[in-house]
Structures are given as structure tokens and as C-alpha cells.
N, C-alpha and C positions, 0 to 999 in steps of 0.2 A: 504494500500500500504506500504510495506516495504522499504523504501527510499536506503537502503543500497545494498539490492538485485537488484532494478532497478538502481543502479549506479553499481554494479559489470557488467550488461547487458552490460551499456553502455561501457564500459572500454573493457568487451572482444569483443563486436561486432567490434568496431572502432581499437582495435590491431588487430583482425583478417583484418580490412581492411588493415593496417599497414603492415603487412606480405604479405600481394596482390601489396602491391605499391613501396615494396622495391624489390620484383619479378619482377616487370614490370622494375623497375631498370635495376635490373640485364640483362632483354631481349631488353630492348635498348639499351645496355651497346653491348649486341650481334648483334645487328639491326635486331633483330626479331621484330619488331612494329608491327606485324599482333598478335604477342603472349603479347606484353607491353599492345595493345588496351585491349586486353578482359580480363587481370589480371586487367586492372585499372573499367571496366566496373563489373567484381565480386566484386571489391575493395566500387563500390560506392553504391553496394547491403548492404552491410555490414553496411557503412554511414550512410546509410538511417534509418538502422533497427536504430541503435545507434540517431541517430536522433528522431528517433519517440518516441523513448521510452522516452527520455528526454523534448518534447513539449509535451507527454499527460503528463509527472508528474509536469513542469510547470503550463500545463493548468488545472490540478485541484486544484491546488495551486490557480490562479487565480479565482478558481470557488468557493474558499472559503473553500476545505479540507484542514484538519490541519495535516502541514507535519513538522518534528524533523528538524531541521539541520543538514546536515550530511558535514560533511569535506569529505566524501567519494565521494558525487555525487556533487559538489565542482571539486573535482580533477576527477573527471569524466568527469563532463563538460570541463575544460581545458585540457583532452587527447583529446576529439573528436575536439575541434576549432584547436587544434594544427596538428590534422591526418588529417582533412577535409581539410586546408591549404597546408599542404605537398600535397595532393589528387590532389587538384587543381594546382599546382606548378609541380610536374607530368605530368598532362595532357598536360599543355603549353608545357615543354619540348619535351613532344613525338611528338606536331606537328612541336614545333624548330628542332629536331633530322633529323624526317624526310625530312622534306624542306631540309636540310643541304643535307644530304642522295644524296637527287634526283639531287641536283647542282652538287653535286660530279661526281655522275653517269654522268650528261651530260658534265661533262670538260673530264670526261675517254672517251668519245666516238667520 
């Protein structure tokens, strides 16, 4: 295992998520929440990948393969906790947005 290529994974998976979640932004910013759900829903496909890749190189660490130290997947691990964070801070938002949204709607009516 190449520790540095599986931390460059984790780093584009998890900005690619990063780029889904600042979209979703942008679409609740519009009150498009039907288009925020499913940018933050491809956003958490992304996650996952970036996730996975970083608990199998964990877990074979744990299993006893001998892996280098890399500063790279180090600072890989702390992009995905800090995207995964915003992900989820997102998500809450979009249902604060919307609740907001609907009270609005029903004082207009």
C-alpha cells in the first residue's frame, strides 16, 4: 500500500465532497432545497469513499502491516473530519432553512 496515494484519494474524494456542499450552499442560499438535498446526498457518496479508504488503511495498520508515516495522510485525515463536519452542519441547516421557509410561506398566506 502506498500510504501517500491512498491519502491523495482521501483528500480528492472528500474536496470533491467539499464542492457538493458549498453547491448545496449556494441552492439554499436560492431555496432550491429539492437541488441542496441531492448535492449534499452526492456530497456524502464522496465521504464515504474518502472514509473507506482511510479505515481499510487504519485497519491494516491495526492488523499489523507496516505502514511509513506520512504527514500527507495526517493532513488527509484532518481535511475529511473537517469536510465531514461542515457535511453534517449542512445538512442541519437545510432542515433549519427549510422549517424557516414553510413558516414564512404560512405568515404570506
Amino acid at each position: 500500500m502506498d500510504i501517500n496515494e491512498v491519502a491523495m484519494g482521501v483528500i480528492i474524494n472528500a474536496c470533491n465532497g467539499r464542492d457538493k456542499i458549498d453547491k448545496a450552499f449556494d441552492a439554499m442560499g436560492q431555496l432550491d432545497f429539492d437541488a441542496a438535498r441531492a448535492l449534499l446526498e452526492e456530497a456524502d457518496k464522496d465521504l464515504l469513499q474518502a472514509h473507506n479508504a482511510q479505515t481499510e488503511t487504519i485497519q491494516a495498520q491495526a492488523a499489523g502491516e507496516n505502514t511509513e508515516y506520512s504527514l500527507l495522510f495526517t493532513h488527509a485525515q484532518d481535511t475529511l473530519m473537517t469536510i465531514t463536519s461542515e457535511h453534517r452542519i449542512a445538512k442541519n441547516l437545510l432542515n433549519v432553512f427549510e422549517a424557516m421557509s414553510a413558516q414564512i410561506e404560512t405568515l404570506r398566506a
